[in-house]
C-alpha positions as CSV (number, residue, x, y, z in Angstrom):
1,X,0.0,0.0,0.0
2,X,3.0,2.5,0.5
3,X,4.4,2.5,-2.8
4,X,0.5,3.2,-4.3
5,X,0.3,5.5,-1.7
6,X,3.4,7.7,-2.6
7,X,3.4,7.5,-5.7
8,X,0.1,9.1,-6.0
9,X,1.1,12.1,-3.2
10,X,4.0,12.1,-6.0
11,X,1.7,13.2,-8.6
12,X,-0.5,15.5,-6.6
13,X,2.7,17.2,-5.4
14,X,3.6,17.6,-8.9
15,X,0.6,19.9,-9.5
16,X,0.6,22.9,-9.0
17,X,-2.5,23.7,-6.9
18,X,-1.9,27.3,-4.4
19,X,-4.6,29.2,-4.1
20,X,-5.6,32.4,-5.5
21,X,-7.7,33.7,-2.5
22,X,-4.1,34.0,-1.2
23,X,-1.7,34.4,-3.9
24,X,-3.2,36.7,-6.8
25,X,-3.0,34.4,-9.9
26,X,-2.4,31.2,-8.1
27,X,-3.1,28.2,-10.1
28,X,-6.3,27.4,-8.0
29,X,-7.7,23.7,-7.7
30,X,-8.5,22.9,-11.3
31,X,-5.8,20.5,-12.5
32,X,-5.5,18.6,-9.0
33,X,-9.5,18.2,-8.8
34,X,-8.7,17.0,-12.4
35,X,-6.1,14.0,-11.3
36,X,-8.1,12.9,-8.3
37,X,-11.5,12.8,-10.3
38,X,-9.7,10.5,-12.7
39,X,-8.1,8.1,-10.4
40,X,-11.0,7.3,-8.4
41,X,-13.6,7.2,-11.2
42,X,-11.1,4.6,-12.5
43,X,-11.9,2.8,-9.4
44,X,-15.3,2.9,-9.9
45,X,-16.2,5.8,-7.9
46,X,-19.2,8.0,-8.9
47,X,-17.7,11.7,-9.6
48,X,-19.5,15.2,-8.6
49,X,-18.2,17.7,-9.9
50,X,-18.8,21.1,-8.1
51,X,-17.5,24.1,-9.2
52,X,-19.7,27.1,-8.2
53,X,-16.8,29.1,-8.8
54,X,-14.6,28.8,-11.9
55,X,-11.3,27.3,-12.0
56,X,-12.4,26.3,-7.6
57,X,-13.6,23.0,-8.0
58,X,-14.2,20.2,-5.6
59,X,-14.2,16.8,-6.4
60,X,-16.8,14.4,-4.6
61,X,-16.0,11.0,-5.0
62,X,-18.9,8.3,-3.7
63,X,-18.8,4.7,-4.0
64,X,-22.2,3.3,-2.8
65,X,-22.8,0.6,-0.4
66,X,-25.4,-2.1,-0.3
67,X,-27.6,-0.7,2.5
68,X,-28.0,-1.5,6.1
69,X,-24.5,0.2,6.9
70,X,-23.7,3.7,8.1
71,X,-22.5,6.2,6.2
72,X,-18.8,7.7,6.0
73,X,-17.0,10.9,4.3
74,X,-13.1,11.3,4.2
75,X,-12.3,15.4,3.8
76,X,-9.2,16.7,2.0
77,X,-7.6,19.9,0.8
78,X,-6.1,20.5,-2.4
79,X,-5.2,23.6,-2.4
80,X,-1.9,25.0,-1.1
81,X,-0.3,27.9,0.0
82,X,2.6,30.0,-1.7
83,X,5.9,28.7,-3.8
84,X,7.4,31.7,-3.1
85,X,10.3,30.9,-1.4
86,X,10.6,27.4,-1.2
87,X,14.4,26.0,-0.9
88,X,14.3,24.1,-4.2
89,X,11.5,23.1,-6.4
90,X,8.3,22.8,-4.3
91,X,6.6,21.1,-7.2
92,X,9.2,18.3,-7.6
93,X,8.8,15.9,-5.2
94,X,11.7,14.3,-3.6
95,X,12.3,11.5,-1.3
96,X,15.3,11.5,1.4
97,X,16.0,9.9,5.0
98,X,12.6,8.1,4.9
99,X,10.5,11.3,3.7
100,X,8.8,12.5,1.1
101,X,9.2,16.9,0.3
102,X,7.5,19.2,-1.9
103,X,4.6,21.7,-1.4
104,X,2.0,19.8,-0.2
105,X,3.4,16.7,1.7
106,X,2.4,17.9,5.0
107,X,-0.4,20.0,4.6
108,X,-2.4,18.4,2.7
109,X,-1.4,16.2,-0.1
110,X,-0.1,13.6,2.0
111,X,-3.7,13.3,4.0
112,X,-5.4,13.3,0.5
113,X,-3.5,10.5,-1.2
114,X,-4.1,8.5,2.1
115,X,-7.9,8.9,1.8
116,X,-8.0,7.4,-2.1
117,X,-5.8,5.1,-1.4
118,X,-7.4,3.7,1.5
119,X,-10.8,4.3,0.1
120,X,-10.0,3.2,-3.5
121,X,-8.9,-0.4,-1.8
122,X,-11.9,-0.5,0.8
123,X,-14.5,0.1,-2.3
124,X,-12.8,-2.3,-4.5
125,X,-13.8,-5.3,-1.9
126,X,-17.1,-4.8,-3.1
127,X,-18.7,-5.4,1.0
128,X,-19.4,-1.6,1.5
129,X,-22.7,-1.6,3.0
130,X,-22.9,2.5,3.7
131,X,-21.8,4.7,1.6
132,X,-18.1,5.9,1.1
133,X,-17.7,9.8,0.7
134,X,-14.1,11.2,-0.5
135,X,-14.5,15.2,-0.4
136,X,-11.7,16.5,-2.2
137,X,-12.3,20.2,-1.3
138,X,-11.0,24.0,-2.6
139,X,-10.4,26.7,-0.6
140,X,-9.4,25.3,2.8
141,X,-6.6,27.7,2.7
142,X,-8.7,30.8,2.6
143,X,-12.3,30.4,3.7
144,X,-12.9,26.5,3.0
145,X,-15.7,27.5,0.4
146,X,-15.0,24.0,-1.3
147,X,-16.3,22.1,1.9
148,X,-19.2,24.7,2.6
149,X,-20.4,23.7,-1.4
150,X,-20.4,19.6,-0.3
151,X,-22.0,20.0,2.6
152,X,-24.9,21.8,0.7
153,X,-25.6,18.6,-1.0
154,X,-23.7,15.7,0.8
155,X,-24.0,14.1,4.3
156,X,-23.0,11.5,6.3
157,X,-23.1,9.6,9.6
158,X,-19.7,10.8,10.4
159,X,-16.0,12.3,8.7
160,X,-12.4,12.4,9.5
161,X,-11.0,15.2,8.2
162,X,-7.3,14.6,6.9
163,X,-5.1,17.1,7.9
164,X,-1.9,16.9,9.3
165,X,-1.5,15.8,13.2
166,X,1.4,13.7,13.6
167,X,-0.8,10.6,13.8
168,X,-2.6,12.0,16.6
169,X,-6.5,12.5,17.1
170,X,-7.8,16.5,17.1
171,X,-10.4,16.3,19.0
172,X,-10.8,20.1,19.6
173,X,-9.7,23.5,17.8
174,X,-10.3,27.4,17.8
175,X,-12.6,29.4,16.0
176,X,-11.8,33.0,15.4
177,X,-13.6,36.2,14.2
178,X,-12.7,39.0,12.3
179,X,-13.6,42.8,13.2
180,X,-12.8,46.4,11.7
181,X,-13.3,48.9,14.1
182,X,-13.4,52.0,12.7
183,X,-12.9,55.2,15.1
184,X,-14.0,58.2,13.7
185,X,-12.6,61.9,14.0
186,X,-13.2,64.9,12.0
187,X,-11.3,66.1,9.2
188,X,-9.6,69.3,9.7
189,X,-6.4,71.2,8.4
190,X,-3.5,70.9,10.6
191,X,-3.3,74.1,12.0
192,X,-7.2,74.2,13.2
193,X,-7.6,71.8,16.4
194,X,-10.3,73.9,17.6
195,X,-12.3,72.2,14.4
196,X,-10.4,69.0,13.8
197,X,-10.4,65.4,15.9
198,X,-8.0,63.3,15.6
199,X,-8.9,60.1,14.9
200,X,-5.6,58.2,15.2
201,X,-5.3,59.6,18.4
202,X,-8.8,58.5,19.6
203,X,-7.6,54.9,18.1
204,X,-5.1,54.7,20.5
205,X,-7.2,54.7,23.5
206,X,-8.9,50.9,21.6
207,X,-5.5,49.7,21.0
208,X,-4.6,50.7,25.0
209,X,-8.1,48.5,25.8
210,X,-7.7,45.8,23.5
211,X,-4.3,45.0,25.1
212,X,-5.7,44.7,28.5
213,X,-8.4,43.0,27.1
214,X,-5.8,40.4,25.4
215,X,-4.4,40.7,28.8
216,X,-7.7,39.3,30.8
217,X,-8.5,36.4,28.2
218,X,-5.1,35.1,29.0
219,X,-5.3,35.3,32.6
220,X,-9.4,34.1,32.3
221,X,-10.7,31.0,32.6
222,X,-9.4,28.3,30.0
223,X,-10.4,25.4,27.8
224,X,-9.7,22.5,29.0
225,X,-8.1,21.1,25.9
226,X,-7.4,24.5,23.9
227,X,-6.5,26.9,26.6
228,X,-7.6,30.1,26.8
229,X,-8.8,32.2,24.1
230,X,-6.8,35.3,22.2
231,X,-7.1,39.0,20.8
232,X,-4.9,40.8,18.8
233,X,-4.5,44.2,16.3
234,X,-3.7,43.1,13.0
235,X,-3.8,46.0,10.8
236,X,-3.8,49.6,11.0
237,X,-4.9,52.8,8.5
238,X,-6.0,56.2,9.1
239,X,-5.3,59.3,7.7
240,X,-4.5,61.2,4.6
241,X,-1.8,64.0,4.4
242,X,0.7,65.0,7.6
243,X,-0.9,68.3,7.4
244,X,-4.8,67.3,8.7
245,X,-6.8,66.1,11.1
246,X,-7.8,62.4,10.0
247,X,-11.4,61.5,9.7
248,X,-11.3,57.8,10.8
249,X,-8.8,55.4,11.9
250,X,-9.8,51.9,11.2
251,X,-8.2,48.8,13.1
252,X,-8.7,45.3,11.9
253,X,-9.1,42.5,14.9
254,X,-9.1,39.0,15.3
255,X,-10.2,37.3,18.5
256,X,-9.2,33.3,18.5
257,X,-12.2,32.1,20.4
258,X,-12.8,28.3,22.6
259,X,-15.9,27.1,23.1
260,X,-19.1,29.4,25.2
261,X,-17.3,32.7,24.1
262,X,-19.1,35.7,22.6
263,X,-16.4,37.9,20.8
264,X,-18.8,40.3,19.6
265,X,-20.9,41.1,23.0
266,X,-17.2,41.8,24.2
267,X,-16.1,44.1,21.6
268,X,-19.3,46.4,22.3
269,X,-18.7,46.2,26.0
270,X,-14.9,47.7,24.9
271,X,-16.5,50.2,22.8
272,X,-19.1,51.3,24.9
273,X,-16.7,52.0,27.9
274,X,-14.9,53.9,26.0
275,X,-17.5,56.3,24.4
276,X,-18.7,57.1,28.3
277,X,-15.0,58.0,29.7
278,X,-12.9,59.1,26.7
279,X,-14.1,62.5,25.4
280,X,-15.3,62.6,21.9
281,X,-14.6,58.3,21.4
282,X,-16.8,57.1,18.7
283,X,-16.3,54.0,16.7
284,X,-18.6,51.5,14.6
285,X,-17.7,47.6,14.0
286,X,-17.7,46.2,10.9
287,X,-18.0,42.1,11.2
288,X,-15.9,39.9,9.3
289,X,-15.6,36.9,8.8
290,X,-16.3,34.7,11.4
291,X,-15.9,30.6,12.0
292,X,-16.8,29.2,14.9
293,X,-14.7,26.8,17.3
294,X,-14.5,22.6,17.4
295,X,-15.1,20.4,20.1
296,X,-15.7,16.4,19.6
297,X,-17.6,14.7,21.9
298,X,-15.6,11.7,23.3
299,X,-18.3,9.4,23.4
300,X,-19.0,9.7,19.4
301,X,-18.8,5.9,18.0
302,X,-16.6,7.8,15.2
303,X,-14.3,8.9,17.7
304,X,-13.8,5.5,19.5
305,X,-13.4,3.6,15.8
306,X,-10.8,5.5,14.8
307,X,-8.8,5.4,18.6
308,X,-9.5,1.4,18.1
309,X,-7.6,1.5,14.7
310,X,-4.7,3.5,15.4
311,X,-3.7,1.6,18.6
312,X,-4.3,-1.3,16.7
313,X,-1.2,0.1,13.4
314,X,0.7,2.0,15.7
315,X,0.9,-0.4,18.4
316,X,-0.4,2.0,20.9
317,X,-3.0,4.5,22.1
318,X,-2.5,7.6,19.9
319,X,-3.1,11.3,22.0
320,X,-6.0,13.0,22.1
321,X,-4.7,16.5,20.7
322,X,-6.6,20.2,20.2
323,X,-5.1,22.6,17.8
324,X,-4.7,26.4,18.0
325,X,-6.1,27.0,14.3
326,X,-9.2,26.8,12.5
327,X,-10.0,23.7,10.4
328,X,-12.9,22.3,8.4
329,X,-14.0,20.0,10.8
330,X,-16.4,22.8,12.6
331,X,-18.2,23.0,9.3
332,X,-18.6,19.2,9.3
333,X,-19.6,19.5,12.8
334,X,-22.4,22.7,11.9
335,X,-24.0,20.4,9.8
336,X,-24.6,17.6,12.3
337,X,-21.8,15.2,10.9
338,X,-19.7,14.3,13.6
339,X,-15.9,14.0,13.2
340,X,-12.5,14.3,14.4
341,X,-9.2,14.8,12.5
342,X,-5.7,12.8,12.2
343,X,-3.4,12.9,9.4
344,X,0.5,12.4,8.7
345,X,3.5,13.0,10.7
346,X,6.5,15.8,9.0
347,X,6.2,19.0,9.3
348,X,6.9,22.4,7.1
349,X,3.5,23.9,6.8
350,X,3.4,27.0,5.0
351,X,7.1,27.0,5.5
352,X,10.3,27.0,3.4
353,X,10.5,23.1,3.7
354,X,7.8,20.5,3.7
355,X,8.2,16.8,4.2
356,X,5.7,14.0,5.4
357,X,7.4,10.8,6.2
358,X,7.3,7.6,4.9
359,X,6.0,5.9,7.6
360,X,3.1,7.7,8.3
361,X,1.9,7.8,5.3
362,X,1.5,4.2,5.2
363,X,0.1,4.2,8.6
364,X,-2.4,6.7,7.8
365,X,-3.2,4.9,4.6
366,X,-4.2,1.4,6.8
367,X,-5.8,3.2,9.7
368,X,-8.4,4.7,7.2
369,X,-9.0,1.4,5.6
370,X,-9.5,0.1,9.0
371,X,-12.0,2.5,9.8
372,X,-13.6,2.6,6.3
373,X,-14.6,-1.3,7.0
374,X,-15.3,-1.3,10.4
375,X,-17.5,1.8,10.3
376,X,-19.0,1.0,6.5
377,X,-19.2,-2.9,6.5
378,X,-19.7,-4.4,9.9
379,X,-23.0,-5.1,10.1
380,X,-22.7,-5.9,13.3
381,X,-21.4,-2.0,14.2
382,X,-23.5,-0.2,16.9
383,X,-24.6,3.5,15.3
């Protein structure tokens, strides 16, 4: 199974696949979603093709049990992030010291050749009784549009989402949520401050609060698994010319959220302190985008399957892990689909070298077989 294994991540590696939501004229998805349609409809899988946007499509890949079993769905990424300064040639993959590098091999391509693989040879045993679900999904990178579009259409009684975790089990992960505050002043030339407020200046009394406020979430109660939650100013503009008064300052925010927490009712309790003790504050919030944290429920059956498995291939009891970022898997969740993640073992995400090794890979590739017949073929499974 390894040498099917990598020499499929081989070919997805090949392909160039970053995204354009993050690099401006990024190949996109297209010829990726391309390769993995192919090699699973050569398997017999049935193909969806969705592409709402063009040249972001997703690939979803079903092969259809008999009945009477539940249902399953594998989710991967193919997009990546930049070449740009990649030591070598991130799209020519090369294998050293029992790994495998190139753009992609960690995060995700390894994940997603794991998934067909270990789908493709679960399917092909023809004792599927619920349906198998391969989601080969756009736009993780960015705003995970690609899995948003399949779950419009698809369910299922439970996924594993593929990502990188060292051959551990997320169980849990952050949300986060994006907000422009934009303090207002009033435009005026420099050398009239009886008619001019200074918006800037006025900003600096949020920046002042939203450090103490970063300052009381880490101090505050925390997650049990992720910790506590975050705040931080990410970007900054206001003003026009040196010589006036500027008219607005706005200030971008992100707040990395756990479980129970209400980033927006905070943000107006900032604001509104402010505007009652600093003379002539005003400010209005403009939401971004917003996704919302991950927590797994230990007693899922999909949770315990997959725990079973990799003790079983890795000879002991993998941890149970949380992760600081955002993933897919609290869409899957949203939508009633209950799931956890594990992928390979390397390392070099978004970074200037990315590996996966060998022996993950293959581990990866068995433990999703495993779990592909016991959760879609047992009949004997409980739901």
């Amino acid at each position: 199974m390894e040498e099917i294994t990598v020499d499929l991540l081989r070919q997805l590696i090949v392909l160039d696949s970053v995204n354009p939501a993050l690099v401006p004229g990024g190949a996109g998805e297209a010829a990726v979603a391309d390769l993995c349609a192919g090699w699973l409809a050569a398997r017999g899988f049935e193909i969806h093709w969705l592409e709402r946007r063009p040249g972001r499509p997703s690939v979803v890949a079903v092969a259809r049990g008999a009945g009477g079993g539940r249902s399953l769905m594998l989710n991967g990424h193919l997009d990546t992030v930049t070449l740009a300064g990649y030591d070598g040639d991130p799209l020519a993959p090369r294998i050293a010291d029992g790994c495998i590098y190139g753009r992609g091999a960690f995060d995700m391509k390894g994940g997603l050749a794991a998934m067909m693989v270990a789908g493709a040879r679960v399917a092909a045993s023809g004792q599927l009784r619920g349906d198998l679900i391969l989601a080969c999904v756009a736009d993780e990178e960015h705003n995970s549009l690609g899995t948003e579009e399949v779950l419009e259409t698809f369910t299922a009684d439970a996924a594993i989402v593929c990502e990188p975790t060292h051959l551990e089990i997320t169980v849990a992960h952050k949300g986060f949520a994006w907000f422009d505050v934009v303090v207002e002043g009033r435009a005026a030339h420099g050398s009239r401050p009886d008619l001019g407020i200074d918006a800037i200046a006025k900003a600096g009394h949020f920046l002042v609060a939203v450090e103490r406020w970063a300052g009381r979430l880490a101090e505050g109660p925390a997650h049990e698994r992720l910790g506590p939650g975050s705040v931080h100013a990410s970007l900054i503009r206001g003003g026009e010319e040196a010589s006036s008064y500027p008219a607005s300052c706005r200030i971008t925010v992100e707040r990395r959220t756990v479980p129970g927490e209400d980033p927006r009712a905070e943000l107006d309790d900032i604001l509104s302190g402010l505007a009652a003790t600093v003379p002539g504050f005003a400010a209005s919030v403009e939401p971004g985008l917003r996704r919302e944290p991950f927590e797994a429920d230990p007693d899922w059956p999909i949770v315990a399957t997959v725990l079973g498995q990799a003790r079983r291939v890795l000879g002991r009891a993998p941890a149970l892990r949380a992760e600081p970022y955002w993933t897919d898997c609290a869409l899957l969740d949203a939508a009633g689909i209950p799931c956890l993640m594990i992928g390979v073992d390397g390392g070099g995400a978004h970074a200037a070298t990315e590996w996966a090794t060998l022996e993950s890979l293959d581990q990866l590739t068995d433990i999703l077989a495993a779990t592909i017949r016991e959760w879609c073929v047992d009949r004997d499974a409980e739901a």
